[in-house]
C-alpha positions in Angstrom: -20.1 38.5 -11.9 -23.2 37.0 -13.2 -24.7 33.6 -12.0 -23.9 31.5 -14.8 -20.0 32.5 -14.0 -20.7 31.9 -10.2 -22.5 28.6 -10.9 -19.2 27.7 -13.1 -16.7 28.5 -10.2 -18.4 26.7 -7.6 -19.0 23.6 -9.5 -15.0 24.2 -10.5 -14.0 24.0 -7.1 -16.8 21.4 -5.9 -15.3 19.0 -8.5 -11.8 19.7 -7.8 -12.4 19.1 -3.8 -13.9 15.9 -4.7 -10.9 14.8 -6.9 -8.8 14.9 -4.1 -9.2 12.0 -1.9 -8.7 9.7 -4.8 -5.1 11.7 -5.8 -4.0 11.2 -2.1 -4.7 7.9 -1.6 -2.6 6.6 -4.5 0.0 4.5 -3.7 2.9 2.7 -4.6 2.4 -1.3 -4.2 6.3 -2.9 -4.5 6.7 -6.6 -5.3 10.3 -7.8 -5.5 12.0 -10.8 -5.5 15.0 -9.5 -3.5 14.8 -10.6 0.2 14.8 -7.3 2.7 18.2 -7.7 4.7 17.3 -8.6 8.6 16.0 -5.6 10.5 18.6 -3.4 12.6 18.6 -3.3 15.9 17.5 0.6 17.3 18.4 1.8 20.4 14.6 3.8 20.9 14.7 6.8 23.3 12.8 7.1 26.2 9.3 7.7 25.8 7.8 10.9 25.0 4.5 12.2 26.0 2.1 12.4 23.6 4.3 10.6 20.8 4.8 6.8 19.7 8.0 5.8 18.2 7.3 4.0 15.1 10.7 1.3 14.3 12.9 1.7 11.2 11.9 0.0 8.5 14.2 -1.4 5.3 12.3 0.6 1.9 13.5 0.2 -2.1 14.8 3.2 -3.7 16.5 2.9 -6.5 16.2 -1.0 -6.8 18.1 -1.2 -3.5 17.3 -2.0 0.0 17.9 1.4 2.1 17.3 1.9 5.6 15.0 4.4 6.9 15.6 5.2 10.5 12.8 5.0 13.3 11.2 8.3 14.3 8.9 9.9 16.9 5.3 10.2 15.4 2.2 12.4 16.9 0.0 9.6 19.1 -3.7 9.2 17.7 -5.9 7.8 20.7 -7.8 4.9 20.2 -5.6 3.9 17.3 -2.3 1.9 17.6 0.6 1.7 14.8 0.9 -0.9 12.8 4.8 -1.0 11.3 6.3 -0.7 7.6 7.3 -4.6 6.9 8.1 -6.9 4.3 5.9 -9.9 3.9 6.5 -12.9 1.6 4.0 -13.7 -0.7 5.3 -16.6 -2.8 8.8 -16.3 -3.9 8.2 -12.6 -4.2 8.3 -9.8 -1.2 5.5 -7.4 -0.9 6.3 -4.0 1.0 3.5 -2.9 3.3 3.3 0.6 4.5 2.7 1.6 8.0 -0.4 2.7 9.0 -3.1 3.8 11.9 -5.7 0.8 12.8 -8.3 0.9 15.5 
């Protein structure tokens, strides 16, 4: 293969590496003006080594509220979970995604 066609390739993949971040951290931001219904109570399992149990959360699919179920998630030391919840902003609710935080 001749340089120029190497040179093409590995800017090819270079760029293609670099567009990824920005693909995966798109999200979803959903505002509704349709209170969540109250949390369910979950009977959470004993604890697991290695693992934190992350609470069900109430999400919108198809422009209803549907419950997701809680689930056992790998730990990350040092950082604690921070819960899926609905927050009011106005007369509108706001969905925010759980996440990892220091």
């Amino acid at each position: 293969m001749k340089a120029t066609g190497k040179a093409f390739l590995l800017s090819l993949a270079m760029g293609a590496s670099a567009a990824l971040p920005t693909v995966a951290s798109a999200g979803v931001a959903v505002d509704i003006e349709v209170a969540p219904p109250p949390v369910r109570v979950e009977t959470v399992p004993p604890p697991r080594g290695g693992y934190i149990w992350a609470p069900g959360y109430w999400a919108w699919r198809g422009g209803a509220h549907v419950w997701v179920p809680g689930r056992w998630m790998h730990e990350r030391r040092g950082w604690r979970w921070v819960p899926d919840a609905w927050v009011q902003v106005g007369p509108r609710w706001h969905y925010r995604r759980g996440h990892w935080e220091r």
